[in-house]
Every structure is written in C-alpha cells, then in structure tokens.
Residue, then its C-alpha position, 0 to 999 in steps of 0.5 A: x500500500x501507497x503512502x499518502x502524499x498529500x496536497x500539491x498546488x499546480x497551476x498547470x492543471x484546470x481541474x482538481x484530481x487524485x491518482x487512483x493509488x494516492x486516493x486508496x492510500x488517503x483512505x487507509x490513512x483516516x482508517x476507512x476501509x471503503x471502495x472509491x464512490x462512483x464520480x458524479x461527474x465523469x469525464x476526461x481528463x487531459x495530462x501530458x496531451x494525453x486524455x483519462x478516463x475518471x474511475x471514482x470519486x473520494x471525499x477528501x478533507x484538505x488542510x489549508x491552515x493549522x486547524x482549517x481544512x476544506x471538504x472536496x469531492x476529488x475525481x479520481x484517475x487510474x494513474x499514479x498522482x499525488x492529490x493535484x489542486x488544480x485552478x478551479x480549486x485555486x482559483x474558487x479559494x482565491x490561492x496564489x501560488x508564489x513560485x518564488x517562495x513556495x507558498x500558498 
C-alpha cells in the first residue's frame, strides 16, 4: 500500500484530481476501509496531451491552515498522482501560488 502524499498546488492543471493509488492510500490513512464512490461527474481528463478516463470519486478533507481544512469531492484517475489542486480549486479559494517562495 501507497503512502499518502498529500496536497500539491499546480497551476498547470484546470481541474482538481487524485491518482487512483494516492486516493486508496488517503483512505487507509483516516482508517476507512471503503471502495472509491462512483464520480458524479465523469469525464476526461487531459495530462501530458494525453486524455483519462475518471474511475471514482473520494471525499477528501484538505488542510489549508493549522486547524482549517476544506471538504472536496476529488475525481479520481487510474494513474499514479499525488492529490493535484488544480485552478478551479485555486482559483474558487482565491490561492496564489508564489513560485518564488513556495507558498500558498
């Protein structure tokens, strides 16, 4: 089993989205057993020029601050990618990322 690796903010990718064994590693890692819901918006999902088919969704709490985190609802590619946030997630949050500094 995967370890989770948590969050990583790219402003290269439109949309929010996980691997498939990042996701199952994310659920082991709050100790729920559970199979990945089916997405409620599948779809396609372009990286590298190259288009994915989602294959589930998992409700996934993101920790943006020390005691602050934020409940999404993550599609899920078969490939193996940490937690992506992508810009729609950055952009509805009104996240900058400073890529001179490394922080949001």
């Amino acid at each position: 089993m995967d370890v989770f690796h948590g969050a990583c903010p790219d402003t290269g990718t439109q949309r929010m989205d996980i691997g498939k064994s990042q996701a199952k590693a994310y659920l082991a890692s709050i100790f729920i057993d559970a199979k990945l819901a089916t997405s409620m918006d599948p779809g396609r999902y372009r990286l590298g020029g190259v288009s994915y088919v989602t294959v589930g969704v998992v409700q996934i709490r993101v920790p943006i601050a020390e005691d602050y985190f934020l409940p999404m609802a993550v599609n899920v590619i078969d490939l193996n990618l940490p937690l992506l946030m992508g810009l729609d997630i950055l952009d509805l949050y009104r996240m900058y990322v400073n890529s001179v500094t490394d922080h949001l």
